[in-house]
N, CA, C and O atoms as a GROMACS GRO file, in nm:
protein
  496
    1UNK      N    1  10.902  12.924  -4.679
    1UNK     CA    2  11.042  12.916  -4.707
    1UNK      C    3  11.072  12.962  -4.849
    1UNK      O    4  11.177  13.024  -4.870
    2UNK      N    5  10.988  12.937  -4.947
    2UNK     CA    6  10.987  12.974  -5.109
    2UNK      C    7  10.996  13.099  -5.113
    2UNK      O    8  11.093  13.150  -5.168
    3UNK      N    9  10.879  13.190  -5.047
    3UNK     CA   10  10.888  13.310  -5.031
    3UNK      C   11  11.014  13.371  -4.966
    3UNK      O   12  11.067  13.462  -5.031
    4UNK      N   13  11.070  13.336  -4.850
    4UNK     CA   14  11.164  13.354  -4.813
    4UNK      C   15  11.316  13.398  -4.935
    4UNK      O   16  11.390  13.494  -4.955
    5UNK      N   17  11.303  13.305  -4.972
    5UNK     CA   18  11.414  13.265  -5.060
    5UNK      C   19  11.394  13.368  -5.157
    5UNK      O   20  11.483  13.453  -5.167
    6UNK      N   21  11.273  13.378  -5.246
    6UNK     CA   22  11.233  13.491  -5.314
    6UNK      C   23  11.279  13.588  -5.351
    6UNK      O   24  11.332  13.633  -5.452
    7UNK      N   25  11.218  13.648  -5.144
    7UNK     CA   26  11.254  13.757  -5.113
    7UNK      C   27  11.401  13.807  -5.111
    7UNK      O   28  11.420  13.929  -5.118
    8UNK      N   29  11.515  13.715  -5.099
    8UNK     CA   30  11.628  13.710  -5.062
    8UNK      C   31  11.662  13.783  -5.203
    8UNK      O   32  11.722  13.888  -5.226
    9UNK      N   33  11.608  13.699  -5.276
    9UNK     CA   34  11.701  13.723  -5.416
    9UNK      C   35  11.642  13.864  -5.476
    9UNK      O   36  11.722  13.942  -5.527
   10UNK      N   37  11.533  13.890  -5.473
   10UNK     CA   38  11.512  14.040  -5.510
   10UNK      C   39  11.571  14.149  -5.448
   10UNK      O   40  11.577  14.266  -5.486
   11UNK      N   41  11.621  14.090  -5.335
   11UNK     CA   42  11.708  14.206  -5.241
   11UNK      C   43  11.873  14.208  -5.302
   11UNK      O   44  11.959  14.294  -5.316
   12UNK      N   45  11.864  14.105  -5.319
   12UNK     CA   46  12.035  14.082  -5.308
   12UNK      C   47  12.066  14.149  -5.500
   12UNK      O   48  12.174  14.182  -5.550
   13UNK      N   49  11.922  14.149  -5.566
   13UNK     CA   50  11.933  14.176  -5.676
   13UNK      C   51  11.942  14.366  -5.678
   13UNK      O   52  12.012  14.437  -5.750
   14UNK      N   53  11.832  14.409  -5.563
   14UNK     CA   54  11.866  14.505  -5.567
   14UNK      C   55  11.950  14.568  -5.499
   14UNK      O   56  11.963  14.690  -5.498
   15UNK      N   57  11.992  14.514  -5.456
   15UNK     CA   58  12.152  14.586  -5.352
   15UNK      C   59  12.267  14.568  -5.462
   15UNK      O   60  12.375  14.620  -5.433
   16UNK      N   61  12.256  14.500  -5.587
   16UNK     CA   62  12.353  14.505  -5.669
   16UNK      C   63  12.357  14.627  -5.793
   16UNK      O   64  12.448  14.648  -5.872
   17UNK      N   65  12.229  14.698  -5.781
   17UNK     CA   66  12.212  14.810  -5.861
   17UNK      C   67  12.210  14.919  -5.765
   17UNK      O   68  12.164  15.029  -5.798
   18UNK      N   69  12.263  14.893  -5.636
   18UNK     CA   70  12.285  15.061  -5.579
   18UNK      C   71  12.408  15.079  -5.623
   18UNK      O   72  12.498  14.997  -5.632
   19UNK      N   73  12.406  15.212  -5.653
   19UNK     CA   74  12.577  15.244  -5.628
   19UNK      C   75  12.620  15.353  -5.555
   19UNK      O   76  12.589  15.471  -5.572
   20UNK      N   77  12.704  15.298  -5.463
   20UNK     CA   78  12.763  15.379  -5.377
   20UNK      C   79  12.878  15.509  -5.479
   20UNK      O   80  12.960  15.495  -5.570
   21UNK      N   81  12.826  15.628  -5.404
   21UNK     CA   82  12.909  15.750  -5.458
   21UNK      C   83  12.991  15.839  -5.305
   21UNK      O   84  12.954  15.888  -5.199
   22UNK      N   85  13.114  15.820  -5.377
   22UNK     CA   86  13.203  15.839  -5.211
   22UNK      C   87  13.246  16.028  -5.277
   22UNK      O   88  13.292  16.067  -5.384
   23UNK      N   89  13.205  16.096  -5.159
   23UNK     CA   90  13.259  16.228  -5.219
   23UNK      C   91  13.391  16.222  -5.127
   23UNK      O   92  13.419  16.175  -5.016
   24UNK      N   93  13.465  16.300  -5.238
   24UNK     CA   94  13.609  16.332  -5.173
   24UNK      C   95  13.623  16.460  -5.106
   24UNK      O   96  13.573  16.555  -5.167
   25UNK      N   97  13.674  16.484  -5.006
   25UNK     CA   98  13.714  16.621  -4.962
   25UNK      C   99  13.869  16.658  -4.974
   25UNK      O  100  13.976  16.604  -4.948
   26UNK      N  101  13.811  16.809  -5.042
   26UNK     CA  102  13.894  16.864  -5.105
   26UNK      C  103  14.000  16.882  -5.056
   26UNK      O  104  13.985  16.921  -4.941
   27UNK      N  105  14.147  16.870  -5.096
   27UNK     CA  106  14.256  16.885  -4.997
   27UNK      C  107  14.313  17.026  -4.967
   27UNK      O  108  14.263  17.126  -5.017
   28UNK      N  109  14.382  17.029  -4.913
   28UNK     CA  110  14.454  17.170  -4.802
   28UNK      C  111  14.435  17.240  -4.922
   28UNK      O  112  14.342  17.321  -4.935
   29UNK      N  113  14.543  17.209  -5.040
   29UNK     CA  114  14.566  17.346  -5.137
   29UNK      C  115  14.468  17.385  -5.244
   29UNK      O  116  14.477  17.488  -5.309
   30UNK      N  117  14.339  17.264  -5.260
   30UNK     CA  118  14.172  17.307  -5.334
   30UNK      C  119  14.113  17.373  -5.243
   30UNK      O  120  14.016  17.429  -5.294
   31UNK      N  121  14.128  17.408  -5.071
   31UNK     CA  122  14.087  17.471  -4.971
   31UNK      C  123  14.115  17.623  -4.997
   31UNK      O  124  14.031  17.712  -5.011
   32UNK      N  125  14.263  17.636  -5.001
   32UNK     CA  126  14.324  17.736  -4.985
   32UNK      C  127  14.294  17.805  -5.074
   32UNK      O  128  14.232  17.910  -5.058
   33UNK      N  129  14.349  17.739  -5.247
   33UNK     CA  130  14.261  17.823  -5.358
   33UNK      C  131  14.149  17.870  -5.352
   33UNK      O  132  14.128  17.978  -5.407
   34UNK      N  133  14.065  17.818  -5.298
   34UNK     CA  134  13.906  17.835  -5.314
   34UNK      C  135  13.883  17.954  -5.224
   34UNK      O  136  13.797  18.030  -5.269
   35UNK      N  137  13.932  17.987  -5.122
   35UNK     CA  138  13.958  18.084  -4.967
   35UNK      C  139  14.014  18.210  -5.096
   35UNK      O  140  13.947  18.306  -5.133
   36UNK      N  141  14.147  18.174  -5.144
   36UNK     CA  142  14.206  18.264  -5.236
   36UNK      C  143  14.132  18.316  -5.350
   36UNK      O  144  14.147  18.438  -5.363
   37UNK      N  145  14.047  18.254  -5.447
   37UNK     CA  146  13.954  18.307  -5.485
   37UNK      C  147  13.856  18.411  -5.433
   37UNK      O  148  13.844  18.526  -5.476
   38UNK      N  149  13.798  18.362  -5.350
   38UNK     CA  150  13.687  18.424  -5.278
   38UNK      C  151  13.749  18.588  -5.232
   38UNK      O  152  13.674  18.682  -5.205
   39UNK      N  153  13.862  18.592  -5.232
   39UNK     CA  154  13.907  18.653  -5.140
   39UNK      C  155  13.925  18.744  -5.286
   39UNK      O  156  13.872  18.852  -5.309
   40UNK      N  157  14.012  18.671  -5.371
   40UNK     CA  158  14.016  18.810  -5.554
   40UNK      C  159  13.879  18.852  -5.560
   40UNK      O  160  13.859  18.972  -5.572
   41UNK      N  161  13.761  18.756  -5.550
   41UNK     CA  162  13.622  18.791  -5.577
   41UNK      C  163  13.585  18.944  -5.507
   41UNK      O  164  13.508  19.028  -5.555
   42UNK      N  165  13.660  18.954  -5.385
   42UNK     CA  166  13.625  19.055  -5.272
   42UNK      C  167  13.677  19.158  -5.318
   42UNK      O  168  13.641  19.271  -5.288
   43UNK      N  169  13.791  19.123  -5.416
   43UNK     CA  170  13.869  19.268  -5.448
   43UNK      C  171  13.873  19.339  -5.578
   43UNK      O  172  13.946  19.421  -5.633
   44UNK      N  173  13.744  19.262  -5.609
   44UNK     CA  174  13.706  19.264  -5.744
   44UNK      C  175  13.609  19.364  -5.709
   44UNK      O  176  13.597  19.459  -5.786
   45UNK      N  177  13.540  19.357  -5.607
   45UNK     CA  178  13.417  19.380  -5.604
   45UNK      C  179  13.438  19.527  -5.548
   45UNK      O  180  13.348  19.609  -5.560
   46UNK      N  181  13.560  19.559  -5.488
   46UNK     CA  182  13.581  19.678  -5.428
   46UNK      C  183  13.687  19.763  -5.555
   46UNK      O  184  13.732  19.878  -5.546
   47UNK      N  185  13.704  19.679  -5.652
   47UNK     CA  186  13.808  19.769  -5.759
   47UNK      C  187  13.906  19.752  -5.709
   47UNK      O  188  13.994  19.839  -5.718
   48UNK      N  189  13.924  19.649  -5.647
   48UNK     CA  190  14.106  19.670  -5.609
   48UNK      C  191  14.132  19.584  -5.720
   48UNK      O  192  14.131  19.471  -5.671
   49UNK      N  193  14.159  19.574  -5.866
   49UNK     CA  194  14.222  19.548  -5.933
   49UNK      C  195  14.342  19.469  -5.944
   49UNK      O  196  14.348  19.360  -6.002
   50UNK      N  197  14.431  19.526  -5.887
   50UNK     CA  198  14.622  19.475  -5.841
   50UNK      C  199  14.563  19.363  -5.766
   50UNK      O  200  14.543  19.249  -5.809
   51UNK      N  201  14.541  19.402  -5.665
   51UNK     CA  202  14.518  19.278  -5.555
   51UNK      C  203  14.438  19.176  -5.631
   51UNK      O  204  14.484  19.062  -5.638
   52UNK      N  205  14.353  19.198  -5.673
   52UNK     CA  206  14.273  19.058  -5.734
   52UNK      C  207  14.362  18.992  -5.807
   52UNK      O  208  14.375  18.872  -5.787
   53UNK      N  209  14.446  19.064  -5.914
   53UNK     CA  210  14.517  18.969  -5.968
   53UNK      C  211  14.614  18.852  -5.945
   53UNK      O  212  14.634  18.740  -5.991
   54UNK      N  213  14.670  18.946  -5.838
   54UNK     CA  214  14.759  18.889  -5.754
   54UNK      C  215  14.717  18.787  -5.637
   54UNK      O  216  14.792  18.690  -5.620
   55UNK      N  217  14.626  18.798  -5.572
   55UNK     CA  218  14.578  18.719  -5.540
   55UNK      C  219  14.490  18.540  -5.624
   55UNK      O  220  14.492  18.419  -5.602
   56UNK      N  221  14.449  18.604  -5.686
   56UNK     CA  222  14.396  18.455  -5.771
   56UNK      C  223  14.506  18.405  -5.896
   56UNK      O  224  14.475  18.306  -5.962
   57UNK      N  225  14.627  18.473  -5.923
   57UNK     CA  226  14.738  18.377  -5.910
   57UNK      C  227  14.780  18.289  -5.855
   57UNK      O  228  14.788  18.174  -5.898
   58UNK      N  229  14.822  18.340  -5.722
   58UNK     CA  230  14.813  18.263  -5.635
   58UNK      C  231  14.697  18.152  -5.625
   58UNK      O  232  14.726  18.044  -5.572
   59UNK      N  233  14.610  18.165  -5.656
   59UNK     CA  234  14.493  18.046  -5.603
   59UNK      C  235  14.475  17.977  -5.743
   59UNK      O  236  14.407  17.874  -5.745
   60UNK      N  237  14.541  18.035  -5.886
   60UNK     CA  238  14.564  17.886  -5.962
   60UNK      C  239  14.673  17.852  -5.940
   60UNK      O  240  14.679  17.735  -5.976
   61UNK      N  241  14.806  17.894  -5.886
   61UNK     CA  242  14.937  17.873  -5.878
   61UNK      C  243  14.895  17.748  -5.748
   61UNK      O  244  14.978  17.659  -5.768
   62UNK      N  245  14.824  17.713  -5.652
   62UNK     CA  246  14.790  17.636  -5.562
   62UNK      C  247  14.722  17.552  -5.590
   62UNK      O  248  14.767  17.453  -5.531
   63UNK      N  249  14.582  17.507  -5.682
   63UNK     CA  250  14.484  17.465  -5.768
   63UNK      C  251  14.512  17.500  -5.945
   63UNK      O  252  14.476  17.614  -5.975
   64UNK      N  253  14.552  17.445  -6.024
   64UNK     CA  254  14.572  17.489  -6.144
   64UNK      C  255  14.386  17.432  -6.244
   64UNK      O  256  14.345  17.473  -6.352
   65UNK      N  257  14.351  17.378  -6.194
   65UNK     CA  258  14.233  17.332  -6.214
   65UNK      C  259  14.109  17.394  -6.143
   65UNK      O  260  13.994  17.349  -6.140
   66UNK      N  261  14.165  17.519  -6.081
   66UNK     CA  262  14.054  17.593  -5.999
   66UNK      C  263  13.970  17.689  -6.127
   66UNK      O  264  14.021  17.795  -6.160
   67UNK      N  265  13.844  17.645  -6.190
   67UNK     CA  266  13.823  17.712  -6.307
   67UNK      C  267  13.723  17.861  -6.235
   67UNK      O  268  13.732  17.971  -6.288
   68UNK      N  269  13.644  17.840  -6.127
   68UNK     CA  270  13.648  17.982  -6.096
   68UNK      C  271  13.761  18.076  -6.084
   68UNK      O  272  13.729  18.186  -6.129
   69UNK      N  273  13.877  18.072  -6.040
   69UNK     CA  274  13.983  18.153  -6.041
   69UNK      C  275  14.033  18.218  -6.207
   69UNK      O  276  14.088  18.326  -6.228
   70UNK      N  277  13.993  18.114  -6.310
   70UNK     CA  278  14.034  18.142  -6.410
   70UNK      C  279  13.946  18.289  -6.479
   70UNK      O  280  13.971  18.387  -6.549
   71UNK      N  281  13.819  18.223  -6.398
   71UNK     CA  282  13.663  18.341  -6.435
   71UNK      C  283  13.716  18.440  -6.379
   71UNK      O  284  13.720  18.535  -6.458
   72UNK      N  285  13.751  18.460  -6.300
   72UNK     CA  286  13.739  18.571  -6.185
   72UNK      C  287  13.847  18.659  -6.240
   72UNK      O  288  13.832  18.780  -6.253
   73UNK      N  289  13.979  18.582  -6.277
   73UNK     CA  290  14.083  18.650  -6.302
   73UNK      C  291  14.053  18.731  -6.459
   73UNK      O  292  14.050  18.851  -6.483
   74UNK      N  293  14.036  18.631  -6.536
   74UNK     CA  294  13.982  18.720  -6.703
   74UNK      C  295  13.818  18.814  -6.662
   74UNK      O  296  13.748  18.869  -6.747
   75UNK      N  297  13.800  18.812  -6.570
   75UNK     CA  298  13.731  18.972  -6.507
   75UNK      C  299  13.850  19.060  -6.424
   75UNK      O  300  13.853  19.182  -6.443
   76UNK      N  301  13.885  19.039  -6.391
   76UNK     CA  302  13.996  19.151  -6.298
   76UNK      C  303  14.078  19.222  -6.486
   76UNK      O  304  14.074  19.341  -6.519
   77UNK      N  305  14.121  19.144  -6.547
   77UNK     CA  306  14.176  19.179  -6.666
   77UNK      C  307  14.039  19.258  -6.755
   77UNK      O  308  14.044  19.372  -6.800
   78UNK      N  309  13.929  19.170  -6.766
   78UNK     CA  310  13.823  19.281  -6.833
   78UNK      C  311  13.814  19.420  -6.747
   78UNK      O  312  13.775  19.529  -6.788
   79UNK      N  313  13.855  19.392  -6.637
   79UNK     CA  314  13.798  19.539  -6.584
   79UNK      C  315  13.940  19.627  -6.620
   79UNK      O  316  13.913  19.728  -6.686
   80UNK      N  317  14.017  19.618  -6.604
   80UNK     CA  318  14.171  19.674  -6.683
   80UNK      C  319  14.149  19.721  -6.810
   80UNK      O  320  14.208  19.815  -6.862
   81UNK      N  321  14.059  19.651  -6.861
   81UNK     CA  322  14.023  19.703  -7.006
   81UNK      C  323  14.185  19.607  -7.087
   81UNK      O  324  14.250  19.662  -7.176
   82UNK      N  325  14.204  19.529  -7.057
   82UNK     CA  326  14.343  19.428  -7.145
   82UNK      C  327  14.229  19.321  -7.188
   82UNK      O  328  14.180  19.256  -7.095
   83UNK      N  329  14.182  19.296  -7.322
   83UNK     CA  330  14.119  19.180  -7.345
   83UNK      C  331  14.153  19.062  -7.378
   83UNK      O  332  14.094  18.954  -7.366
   84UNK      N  333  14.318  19.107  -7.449
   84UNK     CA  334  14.345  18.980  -7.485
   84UNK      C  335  14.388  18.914  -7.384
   84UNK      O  336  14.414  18.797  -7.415
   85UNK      N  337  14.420  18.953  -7.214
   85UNK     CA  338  14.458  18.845  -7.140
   85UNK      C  339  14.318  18.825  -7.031
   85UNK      O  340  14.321  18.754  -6.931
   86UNK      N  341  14.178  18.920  -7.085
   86UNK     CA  342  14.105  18.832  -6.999
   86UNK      C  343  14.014  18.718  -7.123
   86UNK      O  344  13.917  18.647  -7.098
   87UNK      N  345  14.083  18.735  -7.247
   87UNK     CA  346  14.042  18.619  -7.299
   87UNK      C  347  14.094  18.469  -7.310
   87UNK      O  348  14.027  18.375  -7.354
   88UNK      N  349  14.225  18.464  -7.264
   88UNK     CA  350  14.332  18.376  -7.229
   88UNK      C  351  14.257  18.301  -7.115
   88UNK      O  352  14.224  18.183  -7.119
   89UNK      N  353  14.235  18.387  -7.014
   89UNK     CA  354  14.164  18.373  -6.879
   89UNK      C  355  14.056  18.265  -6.903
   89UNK      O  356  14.055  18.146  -6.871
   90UNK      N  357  13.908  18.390  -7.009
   90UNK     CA  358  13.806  18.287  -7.016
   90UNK      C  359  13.842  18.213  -7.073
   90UNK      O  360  13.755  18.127  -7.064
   91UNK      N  361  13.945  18.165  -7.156
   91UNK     CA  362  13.951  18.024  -7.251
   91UNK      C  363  13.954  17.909  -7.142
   91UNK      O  364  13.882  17.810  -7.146
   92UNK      N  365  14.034  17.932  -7.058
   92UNK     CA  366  14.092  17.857  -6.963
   92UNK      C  367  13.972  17.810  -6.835
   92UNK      O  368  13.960  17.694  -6.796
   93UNK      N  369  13.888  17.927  -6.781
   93UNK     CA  370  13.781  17.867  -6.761
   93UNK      C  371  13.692  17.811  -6.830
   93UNK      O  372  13.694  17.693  -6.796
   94UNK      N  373  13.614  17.826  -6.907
   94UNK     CA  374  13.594  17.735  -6.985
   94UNK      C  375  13.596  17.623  -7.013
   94UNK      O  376  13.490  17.575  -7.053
   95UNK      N  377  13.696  17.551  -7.004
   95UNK     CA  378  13.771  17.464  -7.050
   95UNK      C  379  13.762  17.311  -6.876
   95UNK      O  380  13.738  17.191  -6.863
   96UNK      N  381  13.805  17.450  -6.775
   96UNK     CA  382  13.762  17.390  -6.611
   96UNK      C  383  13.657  17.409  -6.571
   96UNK      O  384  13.644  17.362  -6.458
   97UNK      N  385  13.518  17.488  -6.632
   97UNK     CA  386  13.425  17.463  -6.565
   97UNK      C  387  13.315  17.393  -6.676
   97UNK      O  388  13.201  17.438  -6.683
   98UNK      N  389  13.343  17.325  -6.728
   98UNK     CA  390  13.237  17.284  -6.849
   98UNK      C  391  13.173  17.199  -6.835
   98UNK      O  392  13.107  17.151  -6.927
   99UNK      N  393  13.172  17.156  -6.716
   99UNK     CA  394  13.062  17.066  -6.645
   99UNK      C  395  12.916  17.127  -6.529
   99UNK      O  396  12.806  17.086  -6.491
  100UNK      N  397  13.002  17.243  -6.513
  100UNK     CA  398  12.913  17.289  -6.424
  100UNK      C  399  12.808  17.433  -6.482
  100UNK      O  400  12.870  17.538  -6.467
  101UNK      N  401  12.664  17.454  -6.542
  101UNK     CA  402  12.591  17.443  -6.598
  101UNK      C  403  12.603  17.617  -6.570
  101UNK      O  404  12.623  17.697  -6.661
  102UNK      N  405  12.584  17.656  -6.418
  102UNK     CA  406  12.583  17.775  -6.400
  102UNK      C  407  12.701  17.831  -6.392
  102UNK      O  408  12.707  17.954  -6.403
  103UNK      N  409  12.787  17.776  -6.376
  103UNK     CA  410  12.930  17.806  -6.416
  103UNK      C  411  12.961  17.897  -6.596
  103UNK      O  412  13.002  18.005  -6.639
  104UNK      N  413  12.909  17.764  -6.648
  104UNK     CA  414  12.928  17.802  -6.806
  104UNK      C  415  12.830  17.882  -6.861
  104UNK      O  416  12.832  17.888  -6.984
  105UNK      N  417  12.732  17.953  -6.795
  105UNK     CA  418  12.673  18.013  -6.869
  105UNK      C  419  12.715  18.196  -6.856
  105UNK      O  420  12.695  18.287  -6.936
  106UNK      N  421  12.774  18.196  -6.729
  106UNK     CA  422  12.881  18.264  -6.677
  106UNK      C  423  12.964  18.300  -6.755
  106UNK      O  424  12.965  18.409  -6.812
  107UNK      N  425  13.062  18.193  -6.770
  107UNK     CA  426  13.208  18.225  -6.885
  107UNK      C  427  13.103  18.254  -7.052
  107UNK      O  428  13.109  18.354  -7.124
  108UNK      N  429  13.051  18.181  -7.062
  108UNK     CA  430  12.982  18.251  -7.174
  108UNK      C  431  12.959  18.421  -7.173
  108UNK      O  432  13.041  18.487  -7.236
  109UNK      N  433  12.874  18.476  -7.119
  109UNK     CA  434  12.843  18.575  -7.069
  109UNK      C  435  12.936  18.640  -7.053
  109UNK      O  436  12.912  18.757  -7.085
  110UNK      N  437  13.070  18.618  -7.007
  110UNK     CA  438  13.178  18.752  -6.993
  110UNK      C  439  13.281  18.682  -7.133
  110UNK      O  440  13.401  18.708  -7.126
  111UNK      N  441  13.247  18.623  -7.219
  111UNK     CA  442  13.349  18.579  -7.357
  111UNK      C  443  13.289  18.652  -7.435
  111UNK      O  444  13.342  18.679  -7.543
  112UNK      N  445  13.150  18.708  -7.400
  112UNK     CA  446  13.121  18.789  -7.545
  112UNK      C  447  13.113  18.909  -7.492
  112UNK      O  448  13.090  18.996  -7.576
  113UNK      N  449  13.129  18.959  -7.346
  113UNK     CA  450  13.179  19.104  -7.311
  113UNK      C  451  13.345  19.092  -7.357
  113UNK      O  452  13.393  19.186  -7.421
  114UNK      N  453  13.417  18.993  -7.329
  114UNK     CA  454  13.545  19.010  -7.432
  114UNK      C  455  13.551  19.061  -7.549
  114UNK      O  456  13.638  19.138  -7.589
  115UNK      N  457  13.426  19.005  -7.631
  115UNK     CA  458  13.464  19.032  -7.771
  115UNK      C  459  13.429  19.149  -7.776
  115UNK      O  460  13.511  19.228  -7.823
  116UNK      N  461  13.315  19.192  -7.738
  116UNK     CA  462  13.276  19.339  -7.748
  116UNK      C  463  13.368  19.431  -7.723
  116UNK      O  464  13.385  19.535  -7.787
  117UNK      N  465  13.429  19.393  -7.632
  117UNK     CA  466  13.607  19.539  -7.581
  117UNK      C  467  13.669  19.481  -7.741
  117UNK      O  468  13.670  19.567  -7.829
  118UNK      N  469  13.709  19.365  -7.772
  118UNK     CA  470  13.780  19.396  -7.861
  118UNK      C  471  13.747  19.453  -8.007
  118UNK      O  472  13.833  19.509  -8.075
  119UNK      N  473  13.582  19.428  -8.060
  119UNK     CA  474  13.570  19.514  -8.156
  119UNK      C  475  13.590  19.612  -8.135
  119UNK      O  476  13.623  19.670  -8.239
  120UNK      N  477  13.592  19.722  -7.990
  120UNK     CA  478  13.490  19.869  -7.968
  120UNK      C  479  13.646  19.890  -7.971
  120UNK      O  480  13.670  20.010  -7.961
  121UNK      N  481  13.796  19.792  -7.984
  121UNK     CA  482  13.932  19.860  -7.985
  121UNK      C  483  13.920  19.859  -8.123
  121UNK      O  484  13.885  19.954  -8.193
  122UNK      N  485  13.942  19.780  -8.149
  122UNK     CA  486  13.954  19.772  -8.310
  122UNK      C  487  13.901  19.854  -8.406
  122UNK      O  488  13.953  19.880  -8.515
  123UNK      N  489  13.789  19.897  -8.359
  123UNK     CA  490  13.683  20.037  -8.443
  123UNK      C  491  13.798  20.186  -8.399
  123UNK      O  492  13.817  20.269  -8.488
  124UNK      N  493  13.851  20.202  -8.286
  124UNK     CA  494  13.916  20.302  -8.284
  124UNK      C  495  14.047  20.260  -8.294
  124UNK      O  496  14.138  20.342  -8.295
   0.00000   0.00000   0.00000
């Protein structure tokens, strides 16, 4: 019965150090952005330029916290060759993905292809 009892309490001790982690699913318009992204990503990838932009507007205009859209978009603007608004862009990702490791090493990586367009303007 001692043992019993024991046992009880080492359990009940460790069932008080689990912790439950509830994931949330994402709602309709973190869906839609994310679809909308993917979708600038596609038109990025083919040079459709216009369309990307316009499209991942839309998908922060739906998600304003969507920090891939922010990446994606200050690339549609690097590829325009406009730096100062795909640096607006990366500030802004940045800022939404700074938790996520491969994310940020990403926005890193295209903040100092920013800077580079803007010295190589500035020299001419």
């Amino acid at each position: 019965m001692k043992n019993l009892f024991l046992l009880l309490l080492i359990l009940a001790g460790l069932s008080a150090c689990v912790q439950v982690v509830t994931v949330q699913e994402p709602s309709a318009r973190e869906k839609a952005s994310l679809e909308l992204t993917e979708e600038g990503r596609t038109y990025l990838e083919n040079s459709q330029i216009e369309n990307a932009i316009r499209v991942l507007e839309q998908a922060i205009s739906l998600n304003p916290t969507n920090g891939q859209s922010y990446y994606y978009l200050a690339q549609a603007w690097l590829q325009k060759g406009v730096a100062s608004e795909a640096q607006e862009f990366n500030r802004l990702a940045h800022i939404y993905l700074k938790n996520d490791q491969e994310w940020w090493d990403r926005v890193d990586i295209q903040a100092a292809q920013i800077k580079k367009i803007k010295k190589r303007k500035q020299i001419h």
